[in-house]
N, CA, C, O and CB atoms as a CASP TS submission, in Angstrom:
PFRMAT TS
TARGET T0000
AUTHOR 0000-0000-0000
METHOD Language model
MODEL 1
PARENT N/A
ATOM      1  N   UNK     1      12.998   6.759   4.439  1.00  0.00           N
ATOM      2  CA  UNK     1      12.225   5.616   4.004  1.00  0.00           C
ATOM      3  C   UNK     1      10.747   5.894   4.261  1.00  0.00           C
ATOM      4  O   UNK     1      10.251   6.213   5.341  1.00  0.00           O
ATOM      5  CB  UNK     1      12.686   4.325   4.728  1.00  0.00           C
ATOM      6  N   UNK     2      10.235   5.753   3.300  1.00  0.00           N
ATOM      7  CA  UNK     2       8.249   5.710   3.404  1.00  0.00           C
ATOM      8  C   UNK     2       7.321   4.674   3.490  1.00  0.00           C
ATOM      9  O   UNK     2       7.894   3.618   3.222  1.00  0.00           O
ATOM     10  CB  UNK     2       7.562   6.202   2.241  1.00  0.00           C
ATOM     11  N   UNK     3       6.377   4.538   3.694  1.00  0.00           N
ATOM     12  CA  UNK     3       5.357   3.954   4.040  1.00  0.00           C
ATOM     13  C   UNK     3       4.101   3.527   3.033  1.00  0.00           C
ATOM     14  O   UNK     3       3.617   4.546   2.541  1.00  0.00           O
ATOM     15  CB  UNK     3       5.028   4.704   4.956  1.00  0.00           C
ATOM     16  N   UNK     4       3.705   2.808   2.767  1.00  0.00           N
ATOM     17  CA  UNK     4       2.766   2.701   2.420  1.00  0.00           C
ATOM     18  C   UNK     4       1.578   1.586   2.919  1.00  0.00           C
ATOM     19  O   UNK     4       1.806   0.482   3.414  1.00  0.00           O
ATOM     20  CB  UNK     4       3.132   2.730   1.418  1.00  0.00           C
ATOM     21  N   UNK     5       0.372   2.134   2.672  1.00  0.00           N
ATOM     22  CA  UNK     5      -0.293   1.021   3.721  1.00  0.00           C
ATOM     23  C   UNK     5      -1.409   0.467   2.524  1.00  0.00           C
ATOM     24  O   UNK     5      -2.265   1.314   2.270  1.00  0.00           O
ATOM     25  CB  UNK     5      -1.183   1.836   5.473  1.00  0.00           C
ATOM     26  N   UNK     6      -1.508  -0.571   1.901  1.00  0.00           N
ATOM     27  CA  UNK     6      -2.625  -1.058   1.235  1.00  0.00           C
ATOM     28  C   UNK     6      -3.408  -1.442   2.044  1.00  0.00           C
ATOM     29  O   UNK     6      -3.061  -2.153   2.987  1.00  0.00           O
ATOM     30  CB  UNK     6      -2.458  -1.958   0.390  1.00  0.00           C
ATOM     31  N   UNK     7      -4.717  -1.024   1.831  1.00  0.00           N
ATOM     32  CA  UNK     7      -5.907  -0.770   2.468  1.00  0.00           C
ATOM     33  C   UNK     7      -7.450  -0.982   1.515  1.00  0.00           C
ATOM     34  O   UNK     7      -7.634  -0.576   0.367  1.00  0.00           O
ATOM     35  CB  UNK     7      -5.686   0.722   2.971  1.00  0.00           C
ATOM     36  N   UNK     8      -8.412  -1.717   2.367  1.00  0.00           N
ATOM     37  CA  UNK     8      -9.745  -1.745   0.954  1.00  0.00           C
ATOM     38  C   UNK     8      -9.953  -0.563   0.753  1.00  0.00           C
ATOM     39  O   UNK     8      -9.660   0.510   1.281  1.00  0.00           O
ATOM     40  CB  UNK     8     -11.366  -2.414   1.182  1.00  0.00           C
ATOM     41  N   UNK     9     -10.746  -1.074  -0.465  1.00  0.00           N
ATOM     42  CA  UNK     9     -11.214   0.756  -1.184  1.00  0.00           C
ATOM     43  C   UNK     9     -12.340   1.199  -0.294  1.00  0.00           C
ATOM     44  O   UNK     9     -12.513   2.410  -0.431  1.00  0.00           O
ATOM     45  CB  UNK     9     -12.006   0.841  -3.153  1.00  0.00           C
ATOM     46  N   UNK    10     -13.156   0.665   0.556  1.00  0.00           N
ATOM     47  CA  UNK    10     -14.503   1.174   0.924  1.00  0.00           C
ATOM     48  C   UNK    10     -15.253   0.803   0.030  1.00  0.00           C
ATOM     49  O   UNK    10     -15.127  -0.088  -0.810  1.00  0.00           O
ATOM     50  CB  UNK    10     -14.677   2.527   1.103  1.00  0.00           C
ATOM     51  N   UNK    11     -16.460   1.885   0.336  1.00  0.00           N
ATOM     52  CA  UNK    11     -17.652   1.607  -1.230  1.00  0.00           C
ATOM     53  C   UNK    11     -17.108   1.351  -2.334  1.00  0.00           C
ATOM     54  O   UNK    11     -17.388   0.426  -3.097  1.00  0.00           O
ATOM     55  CB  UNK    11     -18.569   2.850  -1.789  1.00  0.00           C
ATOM     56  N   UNK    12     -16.116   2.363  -2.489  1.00  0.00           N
ATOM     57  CA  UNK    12     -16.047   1.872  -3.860  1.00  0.00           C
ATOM     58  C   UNK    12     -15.353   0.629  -4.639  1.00  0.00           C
ATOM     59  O   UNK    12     -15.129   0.375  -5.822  1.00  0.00           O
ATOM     60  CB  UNK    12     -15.614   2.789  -4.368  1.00  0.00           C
ATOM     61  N   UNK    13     -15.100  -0.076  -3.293  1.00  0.00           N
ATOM     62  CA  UNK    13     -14.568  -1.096  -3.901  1.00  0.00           C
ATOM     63  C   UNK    13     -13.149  -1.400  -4.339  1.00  0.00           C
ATOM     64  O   UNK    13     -12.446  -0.408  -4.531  1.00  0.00           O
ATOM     65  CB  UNK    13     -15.185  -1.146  -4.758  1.00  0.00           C
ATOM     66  N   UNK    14     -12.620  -2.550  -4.526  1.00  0.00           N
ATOM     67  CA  UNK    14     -10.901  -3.026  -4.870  1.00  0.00           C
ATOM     68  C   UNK    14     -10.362  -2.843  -3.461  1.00  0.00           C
ATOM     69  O   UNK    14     -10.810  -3.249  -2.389  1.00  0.00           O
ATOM     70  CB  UNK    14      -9.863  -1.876  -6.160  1.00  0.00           C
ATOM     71  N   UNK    15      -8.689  -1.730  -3.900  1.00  0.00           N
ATOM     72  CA  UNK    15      -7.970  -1.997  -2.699  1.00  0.00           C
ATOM     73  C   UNK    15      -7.371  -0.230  -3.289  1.00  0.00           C
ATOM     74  O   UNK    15      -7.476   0.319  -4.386  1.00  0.00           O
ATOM     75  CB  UNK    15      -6.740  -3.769  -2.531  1.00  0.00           C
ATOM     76  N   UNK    16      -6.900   0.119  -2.297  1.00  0.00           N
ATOM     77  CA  UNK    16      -5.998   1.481  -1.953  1.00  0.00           C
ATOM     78  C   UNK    16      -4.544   1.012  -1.771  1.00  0.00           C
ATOM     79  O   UNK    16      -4.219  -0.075  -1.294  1.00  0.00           O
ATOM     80  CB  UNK    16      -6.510   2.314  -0.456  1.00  0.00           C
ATOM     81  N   UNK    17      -3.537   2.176  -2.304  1.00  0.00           N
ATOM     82  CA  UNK    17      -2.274   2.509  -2.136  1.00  0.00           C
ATOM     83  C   UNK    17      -2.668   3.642  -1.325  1.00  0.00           C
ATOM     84  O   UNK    17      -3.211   4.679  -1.705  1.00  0.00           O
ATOM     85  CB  UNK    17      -1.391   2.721  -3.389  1.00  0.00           C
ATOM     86  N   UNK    18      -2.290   3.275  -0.058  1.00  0.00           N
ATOM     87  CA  UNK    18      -2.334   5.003   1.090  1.00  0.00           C
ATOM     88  C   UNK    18      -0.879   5.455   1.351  1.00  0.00           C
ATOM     89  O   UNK    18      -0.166   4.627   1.919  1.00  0.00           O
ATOM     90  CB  UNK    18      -3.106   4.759   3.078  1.00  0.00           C
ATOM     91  N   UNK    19      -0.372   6.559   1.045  1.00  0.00           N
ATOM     92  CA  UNK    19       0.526   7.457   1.708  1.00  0.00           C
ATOM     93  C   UNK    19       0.454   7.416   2.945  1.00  0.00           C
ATOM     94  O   UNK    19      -0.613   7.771   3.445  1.00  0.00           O
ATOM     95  CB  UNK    19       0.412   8.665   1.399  1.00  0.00           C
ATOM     96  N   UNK    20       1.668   6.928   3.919  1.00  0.00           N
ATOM     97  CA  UNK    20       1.143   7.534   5.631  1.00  0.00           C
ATOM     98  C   UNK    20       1.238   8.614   5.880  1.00  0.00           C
ATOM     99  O   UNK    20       0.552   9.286   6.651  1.00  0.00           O
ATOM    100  CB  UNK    20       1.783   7.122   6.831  1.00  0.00           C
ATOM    101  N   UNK    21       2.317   8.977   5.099  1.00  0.00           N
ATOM    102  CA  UNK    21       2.191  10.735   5.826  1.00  0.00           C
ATOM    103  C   UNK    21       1.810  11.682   5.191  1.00  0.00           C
ATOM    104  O   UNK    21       2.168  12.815   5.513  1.00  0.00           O
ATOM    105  CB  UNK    21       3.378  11.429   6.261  1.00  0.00           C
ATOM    106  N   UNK    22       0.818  11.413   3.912  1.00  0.00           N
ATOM    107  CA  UNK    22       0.168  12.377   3.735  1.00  0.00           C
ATOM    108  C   UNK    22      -1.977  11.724   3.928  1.00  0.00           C
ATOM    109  O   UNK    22      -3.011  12.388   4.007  1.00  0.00           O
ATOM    110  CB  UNK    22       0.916  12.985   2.078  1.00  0.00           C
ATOM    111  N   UNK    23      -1.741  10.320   3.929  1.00  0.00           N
ATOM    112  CA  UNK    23      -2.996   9.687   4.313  1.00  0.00           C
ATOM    113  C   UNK    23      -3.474  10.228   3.053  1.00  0.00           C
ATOM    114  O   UNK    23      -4.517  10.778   3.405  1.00  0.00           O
ATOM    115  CB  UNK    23      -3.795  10.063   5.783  1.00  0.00           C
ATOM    116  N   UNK    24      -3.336  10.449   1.567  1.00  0.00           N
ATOM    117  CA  UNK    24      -4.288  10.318   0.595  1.00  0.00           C
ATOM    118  C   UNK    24      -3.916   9.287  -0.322  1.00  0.00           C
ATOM    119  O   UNK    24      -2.873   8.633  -0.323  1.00  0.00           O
ATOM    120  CB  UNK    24      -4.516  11.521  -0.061  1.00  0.00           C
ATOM    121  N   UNK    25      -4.886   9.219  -1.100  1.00  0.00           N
ATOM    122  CA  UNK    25      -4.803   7.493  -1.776  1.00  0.00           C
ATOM    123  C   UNK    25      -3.540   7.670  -3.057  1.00  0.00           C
ATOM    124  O   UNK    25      -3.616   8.695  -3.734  1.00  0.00           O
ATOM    125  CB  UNK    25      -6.796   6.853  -2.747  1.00  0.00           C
ATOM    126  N   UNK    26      -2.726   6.956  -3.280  1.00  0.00           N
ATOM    127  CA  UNK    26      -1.948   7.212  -4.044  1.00  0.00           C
ATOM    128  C   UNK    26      -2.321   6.204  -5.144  1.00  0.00           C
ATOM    129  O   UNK    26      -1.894   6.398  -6.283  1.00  0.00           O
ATOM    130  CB  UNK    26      -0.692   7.237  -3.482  1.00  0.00           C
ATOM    131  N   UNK    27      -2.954   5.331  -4.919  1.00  0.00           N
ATOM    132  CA  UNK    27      -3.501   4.606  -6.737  1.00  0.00           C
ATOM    133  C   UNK    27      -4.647   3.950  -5.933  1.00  0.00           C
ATOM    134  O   UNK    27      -4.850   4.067  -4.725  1.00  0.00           O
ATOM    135  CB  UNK    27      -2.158   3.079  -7.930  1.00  0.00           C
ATOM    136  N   UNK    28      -5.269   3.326  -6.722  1.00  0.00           N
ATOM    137  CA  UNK    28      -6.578   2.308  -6.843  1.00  0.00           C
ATOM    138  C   UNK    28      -6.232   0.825  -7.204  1.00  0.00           C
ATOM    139  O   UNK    28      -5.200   0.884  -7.872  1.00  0.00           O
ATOM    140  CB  UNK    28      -7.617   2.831  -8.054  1.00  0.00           C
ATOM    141  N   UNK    29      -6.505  -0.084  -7.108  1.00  0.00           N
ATOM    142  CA  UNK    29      -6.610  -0.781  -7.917  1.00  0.00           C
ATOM    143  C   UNK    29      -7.849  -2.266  -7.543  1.00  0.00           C
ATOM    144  O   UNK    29      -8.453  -2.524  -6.502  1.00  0.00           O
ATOM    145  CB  UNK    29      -5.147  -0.981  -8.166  1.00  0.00           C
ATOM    146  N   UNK    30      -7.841  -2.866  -8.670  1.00  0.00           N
ATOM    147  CA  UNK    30      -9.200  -3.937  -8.508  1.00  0.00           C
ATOM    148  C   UNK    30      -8.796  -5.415  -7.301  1.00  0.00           C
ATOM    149  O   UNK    30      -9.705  -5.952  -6.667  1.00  0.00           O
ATOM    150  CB  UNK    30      -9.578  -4.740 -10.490  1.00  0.00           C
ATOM    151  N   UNK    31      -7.603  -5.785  -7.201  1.00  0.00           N
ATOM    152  CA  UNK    31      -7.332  -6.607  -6.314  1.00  0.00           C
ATOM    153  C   UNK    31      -6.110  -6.384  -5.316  1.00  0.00           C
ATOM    154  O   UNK    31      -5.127  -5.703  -5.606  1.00  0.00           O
ATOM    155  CB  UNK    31      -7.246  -7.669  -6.970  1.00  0.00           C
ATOM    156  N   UNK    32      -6.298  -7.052  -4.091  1.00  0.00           N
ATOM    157  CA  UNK    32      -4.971  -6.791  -3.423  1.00  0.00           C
ATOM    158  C   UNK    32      -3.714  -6.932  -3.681  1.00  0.00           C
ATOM    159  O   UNK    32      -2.941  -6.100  -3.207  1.00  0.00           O
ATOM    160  CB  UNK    32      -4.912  -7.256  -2.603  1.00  0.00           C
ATOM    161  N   UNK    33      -3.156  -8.118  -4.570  1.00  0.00           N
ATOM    162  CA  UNK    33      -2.255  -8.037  -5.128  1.00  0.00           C
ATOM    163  C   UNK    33      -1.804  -7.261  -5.569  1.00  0.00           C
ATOM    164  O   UNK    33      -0.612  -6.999  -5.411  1.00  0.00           O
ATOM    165  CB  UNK    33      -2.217  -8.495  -5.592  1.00  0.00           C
ATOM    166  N   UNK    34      -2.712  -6.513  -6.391  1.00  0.00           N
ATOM    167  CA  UNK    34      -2.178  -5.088  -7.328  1.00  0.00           C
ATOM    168  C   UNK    34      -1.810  -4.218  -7.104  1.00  0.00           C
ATOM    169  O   UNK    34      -0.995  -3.518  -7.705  1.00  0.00           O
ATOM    170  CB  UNK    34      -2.735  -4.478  -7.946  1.00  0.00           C
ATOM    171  N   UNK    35      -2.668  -3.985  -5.602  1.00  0.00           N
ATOM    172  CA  UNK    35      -2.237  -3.180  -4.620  1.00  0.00           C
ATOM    173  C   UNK    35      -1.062  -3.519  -3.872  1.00  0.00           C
ATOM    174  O   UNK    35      -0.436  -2.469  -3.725  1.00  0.00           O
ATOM    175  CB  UNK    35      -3.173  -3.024  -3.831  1.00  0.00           C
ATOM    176  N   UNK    36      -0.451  -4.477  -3.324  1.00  0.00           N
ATOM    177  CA  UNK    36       0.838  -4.735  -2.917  1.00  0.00           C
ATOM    178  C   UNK    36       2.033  -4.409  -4.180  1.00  0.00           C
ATOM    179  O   UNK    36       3.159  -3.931  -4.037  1.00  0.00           O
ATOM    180  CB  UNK    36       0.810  -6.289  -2.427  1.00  0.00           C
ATOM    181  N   UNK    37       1.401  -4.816  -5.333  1.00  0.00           N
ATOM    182  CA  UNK    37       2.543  -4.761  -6.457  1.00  0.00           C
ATOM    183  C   UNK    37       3.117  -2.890  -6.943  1.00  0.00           C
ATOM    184  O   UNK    37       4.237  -2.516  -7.291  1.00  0.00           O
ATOM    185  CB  UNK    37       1.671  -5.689  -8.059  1.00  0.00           C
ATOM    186  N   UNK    38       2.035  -2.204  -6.799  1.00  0.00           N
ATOM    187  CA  UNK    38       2.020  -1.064  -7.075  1.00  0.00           C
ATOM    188  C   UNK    38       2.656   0.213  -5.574  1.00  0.00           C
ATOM    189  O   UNK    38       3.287   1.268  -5.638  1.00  0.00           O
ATOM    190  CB  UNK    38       0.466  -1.019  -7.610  1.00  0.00           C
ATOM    191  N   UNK    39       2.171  -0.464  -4.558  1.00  0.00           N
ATOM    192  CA  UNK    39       3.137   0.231  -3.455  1.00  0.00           C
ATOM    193  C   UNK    39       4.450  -0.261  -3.540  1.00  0.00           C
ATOM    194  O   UNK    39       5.307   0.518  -3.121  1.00  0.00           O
ATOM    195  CB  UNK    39       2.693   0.000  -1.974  1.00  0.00           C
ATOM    196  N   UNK    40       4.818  -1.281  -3.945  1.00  0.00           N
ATOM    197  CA  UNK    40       6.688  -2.270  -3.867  1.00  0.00           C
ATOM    198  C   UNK    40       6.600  -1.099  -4.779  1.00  0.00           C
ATOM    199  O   UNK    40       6.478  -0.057  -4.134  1.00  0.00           O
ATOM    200  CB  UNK    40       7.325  -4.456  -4.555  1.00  0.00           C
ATOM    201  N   UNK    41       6.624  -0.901  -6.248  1.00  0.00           N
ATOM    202  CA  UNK    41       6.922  -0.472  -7.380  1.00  0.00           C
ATOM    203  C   UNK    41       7.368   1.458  -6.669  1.00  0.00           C
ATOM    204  O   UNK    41       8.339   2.194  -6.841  1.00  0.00           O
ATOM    205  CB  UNK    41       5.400  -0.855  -8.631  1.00  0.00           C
ATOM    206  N   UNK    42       6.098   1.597  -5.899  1.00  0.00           N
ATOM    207  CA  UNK    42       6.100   3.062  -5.650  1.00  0.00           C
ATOM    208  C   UNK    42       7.326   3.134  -4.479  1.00  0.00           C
ATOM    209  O   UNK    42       7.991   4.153  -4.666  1.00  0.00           O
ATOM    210  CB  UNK    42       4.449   3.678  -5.095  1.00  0.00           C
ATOM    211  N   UNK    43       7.781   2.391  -3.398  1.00  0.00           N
ATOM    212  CA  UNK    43       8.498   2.650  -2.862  1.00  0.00           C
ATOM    213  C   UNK    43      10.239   2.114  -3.194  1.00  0.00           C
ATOM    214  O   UNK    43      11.309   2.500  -2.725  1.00  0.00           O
ATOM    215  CB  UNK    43       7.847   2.405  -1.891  1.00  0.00           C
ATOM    216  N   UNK    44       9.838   0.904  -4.372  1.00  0.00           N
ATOM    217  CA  UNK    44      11.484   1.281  -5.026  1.00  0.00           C
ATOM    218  C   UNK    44      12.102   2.169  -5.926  1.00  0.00           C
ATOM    219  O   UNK    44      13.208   2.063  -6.457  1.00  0.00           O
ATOM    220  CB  UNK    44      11.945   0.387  -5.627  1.00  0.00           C
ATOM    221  N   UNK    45      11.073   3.253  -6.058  1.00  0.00           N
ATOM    222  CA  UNK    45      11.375   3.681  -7.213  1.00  0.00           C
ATOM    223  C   UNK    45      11.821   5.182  -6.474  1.00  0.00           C
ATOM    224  O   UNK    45      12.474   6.019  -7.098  1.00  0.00           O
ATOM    225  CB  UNK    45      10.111   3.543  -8.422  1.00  0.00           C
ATOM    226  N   UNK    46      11.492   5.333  -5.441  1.00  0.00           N
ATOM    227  CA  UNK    46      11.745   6.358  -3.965  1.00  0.00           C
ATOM    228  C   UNK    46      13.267   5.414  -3.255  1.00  0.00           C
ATOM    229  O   UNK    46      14.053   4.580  -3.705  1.00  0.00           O
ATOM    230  CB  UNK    46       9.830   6.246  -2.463  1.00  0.00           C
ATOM    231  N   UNK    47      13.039   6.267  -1.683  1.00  0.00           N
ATOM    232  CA  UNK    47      13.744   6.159  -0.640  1.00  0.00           C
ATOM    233  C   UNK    47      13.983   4.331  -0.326  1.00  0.00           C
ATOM    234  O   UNK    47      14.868   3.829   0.366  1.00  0.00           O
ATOM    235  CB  UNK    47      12.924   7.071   0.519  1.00  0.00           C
ATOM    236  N   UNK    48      12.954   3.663  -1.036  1.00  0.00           N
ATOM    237  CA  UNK    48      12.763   1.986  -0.434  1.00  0.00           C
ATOM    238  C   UNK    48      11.743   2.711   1.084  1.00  0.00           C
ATOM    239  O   UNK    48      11.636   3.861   1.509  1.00  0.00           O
ATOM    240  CB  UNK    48      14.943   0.831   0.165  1.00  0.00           C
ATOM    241  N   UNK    49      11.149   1.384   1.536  1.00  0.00           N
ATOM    242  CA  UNK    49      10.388   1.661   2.707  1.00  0.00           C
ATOM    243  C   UNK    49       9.430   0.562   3.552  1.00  0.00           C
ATOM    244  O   UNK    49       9.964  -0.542   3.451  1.00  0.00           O
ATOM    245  CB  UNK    49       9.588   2.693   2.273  1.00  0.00           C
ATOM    246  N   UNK    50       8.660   0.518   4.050  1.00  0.00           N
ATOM    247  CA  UNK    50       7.680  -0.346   4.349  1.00  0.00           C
ATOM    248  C   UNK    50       6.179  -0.595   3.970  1.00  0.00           C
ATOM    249  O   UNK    50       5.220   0.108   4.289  1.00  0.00           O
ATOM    250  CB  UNK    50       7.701  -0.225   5.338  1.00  0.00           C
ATOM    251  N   UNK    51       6.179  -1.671   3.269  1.00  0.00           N
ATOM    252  CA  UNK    51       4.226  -1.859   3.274  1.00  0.00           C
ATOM    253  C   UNK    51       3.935  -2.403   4.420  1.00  0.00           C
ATOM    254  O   UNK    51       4.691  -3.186   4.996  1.00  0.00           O
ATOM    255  CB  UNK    51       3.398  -2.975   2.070  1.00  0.00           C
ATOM    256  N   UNK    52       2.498  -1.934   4.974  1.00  0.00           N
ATOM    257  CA  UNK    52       1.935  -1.889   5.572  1.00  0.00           C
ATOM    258  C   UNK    52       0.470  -2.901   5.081  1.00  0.00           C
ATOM    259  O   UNK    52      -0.437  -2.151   4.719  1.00  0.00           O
ATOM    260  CB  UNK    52       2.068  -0.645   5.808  1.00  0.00           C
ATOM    261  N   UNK    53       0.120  -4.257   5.010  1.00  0.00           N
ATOM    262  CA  UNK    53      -1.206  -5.168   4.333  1.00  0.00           C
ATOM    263  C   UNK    53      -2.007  -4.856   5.403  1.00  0.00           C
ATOM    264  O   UNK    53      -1.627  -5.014   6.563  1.00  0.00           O
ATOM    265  CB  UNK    53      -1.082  -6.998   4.035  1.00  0.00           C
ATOM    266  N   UNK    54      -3.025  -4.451   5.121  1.00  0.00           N
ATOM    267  CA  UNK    54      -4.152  -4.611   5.948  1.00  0.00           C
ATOM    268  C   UNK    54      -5.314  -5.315   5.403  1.00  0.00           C
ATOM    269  O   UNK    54      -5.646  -5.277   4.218  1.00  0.00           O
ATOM    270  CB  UNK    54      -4.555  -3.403   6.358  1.00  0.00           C
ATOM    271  N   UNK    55      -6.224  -6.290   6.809  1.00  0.00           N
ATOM    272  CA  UNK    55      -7.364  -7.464   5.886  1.00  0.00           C
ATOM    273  C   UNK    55      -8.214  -6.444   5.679  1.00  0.00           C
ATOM    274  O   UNK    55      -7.893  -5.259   5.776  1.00  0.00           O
ATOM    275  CB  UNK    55      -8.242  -9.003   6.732  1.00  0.00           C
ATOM    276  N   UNK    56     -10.017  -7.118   5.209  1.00  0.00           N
ATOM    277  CA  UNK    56     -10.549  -6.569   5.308  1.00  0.00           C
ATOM    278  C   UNK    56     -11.301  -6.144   6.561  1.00  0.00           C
ATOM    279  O   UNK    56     -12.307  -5.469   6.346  1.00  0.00           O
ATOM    280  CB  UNK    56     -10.821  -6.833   4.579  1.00  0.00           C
ATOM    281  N   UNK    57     -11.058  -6.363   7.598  1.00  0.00           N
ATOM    282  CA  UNK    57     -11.277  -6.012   8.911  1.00  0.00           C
ATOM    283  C   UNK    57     -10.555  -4.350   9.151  1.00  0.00           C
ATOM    284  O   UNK    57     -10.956  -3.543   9.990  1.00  0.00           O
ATOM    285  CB  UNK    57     -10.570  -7.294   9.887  1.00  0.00           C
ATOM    286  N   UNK    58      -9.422  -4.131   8.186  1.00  0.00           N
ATOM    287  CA  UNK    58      -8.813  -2.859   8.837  1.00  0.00           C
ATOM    288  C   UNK    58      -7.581  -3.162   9.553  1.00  0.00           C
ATOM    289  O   UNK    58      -6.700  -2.303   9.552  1.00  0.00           O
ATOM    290  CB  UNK    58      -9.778  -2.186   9.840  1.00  0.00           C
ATOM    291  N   UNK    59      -7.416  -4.149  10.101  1.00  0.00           N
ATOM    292  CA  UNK    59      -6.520  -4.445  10.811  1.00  0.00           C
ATOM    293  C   UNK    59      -5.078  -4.822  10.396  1.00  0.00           C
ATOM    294  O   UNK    59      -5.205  -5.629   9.474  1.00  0.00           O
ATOM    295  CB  UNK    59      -7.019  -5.223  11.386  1.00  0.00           C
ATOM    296  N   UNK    60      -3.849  -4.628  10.631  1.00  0.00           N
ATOM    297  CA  UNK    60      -2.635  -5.470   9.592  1.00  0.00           C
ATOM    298  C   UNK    60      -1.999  -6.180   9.959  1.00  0.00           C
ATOM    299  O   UNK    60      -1.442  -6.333  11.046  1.00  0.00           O
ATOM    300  CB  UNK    60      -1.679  -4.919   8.993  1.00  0.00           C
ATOM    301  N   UNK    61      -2.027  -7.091   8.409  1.00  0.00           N
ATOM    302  CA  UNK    61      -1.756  -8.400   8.877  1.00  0.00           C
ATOM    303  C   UNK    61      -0.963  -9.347   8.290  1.00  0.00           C
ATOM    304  O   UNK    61      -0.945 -10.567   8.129  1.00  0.00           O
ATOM    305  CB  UNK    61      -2.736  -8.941   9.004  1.00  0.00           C
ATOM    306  N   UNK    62       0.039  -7.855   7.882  1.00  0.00           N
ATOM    307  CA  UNK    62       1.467  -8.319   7.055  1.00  0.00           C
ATOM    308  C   UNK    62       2.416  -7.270   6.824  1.00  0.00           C
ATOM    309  O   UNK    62       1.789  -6.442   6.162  1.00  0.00           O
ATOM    310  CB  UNK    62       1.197  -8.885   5.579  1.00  0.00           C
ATOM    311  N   UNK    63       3.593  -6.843   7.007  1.00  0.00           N
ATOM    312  CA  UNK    63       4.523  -5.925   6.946  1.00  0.00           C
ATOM    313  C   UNK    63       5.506  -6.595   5.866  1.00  0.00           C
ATOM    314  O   UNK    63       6.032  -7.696   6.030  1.00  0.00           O
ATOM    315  CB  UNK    63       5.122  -5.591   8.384  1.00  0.00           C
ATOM    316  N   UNK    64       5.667  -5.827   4.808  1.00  0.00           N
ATOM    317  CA  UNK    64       7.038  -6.217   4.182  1.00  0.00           C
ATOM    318  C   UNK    64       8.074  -4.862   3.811  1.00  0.00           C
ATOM    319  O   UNK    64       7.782  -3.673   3.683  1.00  0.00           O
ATOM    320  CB  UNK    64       6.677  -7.090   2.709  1.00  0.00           C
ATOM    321  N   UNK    65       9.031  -5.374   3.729  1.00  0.00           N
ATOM    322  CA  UNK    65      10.226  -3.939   3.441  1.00  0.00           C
ATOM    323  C   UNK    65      10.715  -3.847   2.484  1.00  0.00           C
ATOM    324  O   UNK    65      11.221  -4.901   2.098  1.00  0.00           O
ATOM    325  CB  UNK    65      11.425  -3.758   4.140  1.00  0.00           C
ATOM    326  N   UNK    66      10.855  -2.791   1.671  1.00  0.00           N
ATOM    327  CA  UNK    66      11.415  -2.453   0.410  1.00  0.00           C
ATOM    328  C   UNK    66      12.445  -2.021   0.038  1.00  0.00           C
ATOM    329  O   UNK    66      12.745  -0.974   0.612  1.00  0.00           O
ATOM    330  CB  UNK    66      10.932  -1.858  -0.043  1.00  0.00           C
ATOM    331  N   UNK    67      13.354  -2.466  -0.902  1.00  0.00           N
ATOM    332  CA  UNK    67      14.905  -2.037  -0.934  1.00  0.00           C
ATOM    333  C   UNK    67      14.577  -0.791  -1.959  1.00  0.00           C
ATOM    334  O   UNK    67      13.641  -0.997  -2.731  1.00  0.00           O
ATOM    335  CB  UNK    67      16.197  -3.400  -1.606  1.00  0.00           C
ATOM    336  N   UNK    68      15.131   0.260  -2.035  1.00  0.00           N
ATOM    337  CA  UNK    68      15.373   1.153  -3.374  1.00  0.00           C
ATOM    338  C   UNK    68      16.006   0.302  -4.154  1.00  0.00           C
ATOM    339  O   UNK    68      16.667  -0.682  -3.822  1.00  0.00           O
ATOM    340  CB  UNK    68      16.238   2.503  -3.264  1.00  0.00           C
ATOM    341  N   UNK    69      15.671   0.918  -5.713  1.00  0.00           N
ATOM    342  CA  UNK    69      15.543   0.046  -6.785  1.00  0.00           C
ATOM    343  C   UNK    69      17.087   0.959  -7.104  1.00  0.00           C
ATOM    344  O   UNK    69      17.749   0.719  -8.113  1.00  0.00           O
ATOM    345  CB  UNK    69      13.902   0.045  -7.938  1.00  0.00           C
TER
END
């Protein structure tokens, strides 16, 4: 089971899909939602796994779990 941690984009803005264990960005997108919708999508379509929400502080401040699709 994998991980994913939505995270802000930084400068550039929106929100990140992060890989944990490889820590590179696996999509972009313009709002957090999109970003939650697109890690569910990425980890049912795998092993199933855990998101990881983080605010914009960095900090997280929501865990949800994913079934394989």
């Amino acid at each position: 089971m994998g991980q994913r941690h939505v995270v802000p984009g930084g400068g550039v803005g929106g929100w990140k899909v992060v890989g944990a264990a490889t820590g590179s960005t696996e999509s972009s997108t313009s709002t957090q939602a999109d970003a939650i919708d697109e890690a569910r999508k990425q980890l049912e379509d795998s092993d199933g796994g855990e998101i990881l929400i983080h605010g914009v502080d960095g900090s997280v401040r929501d865990r949800r779990t994913v079934q394989p699709s």
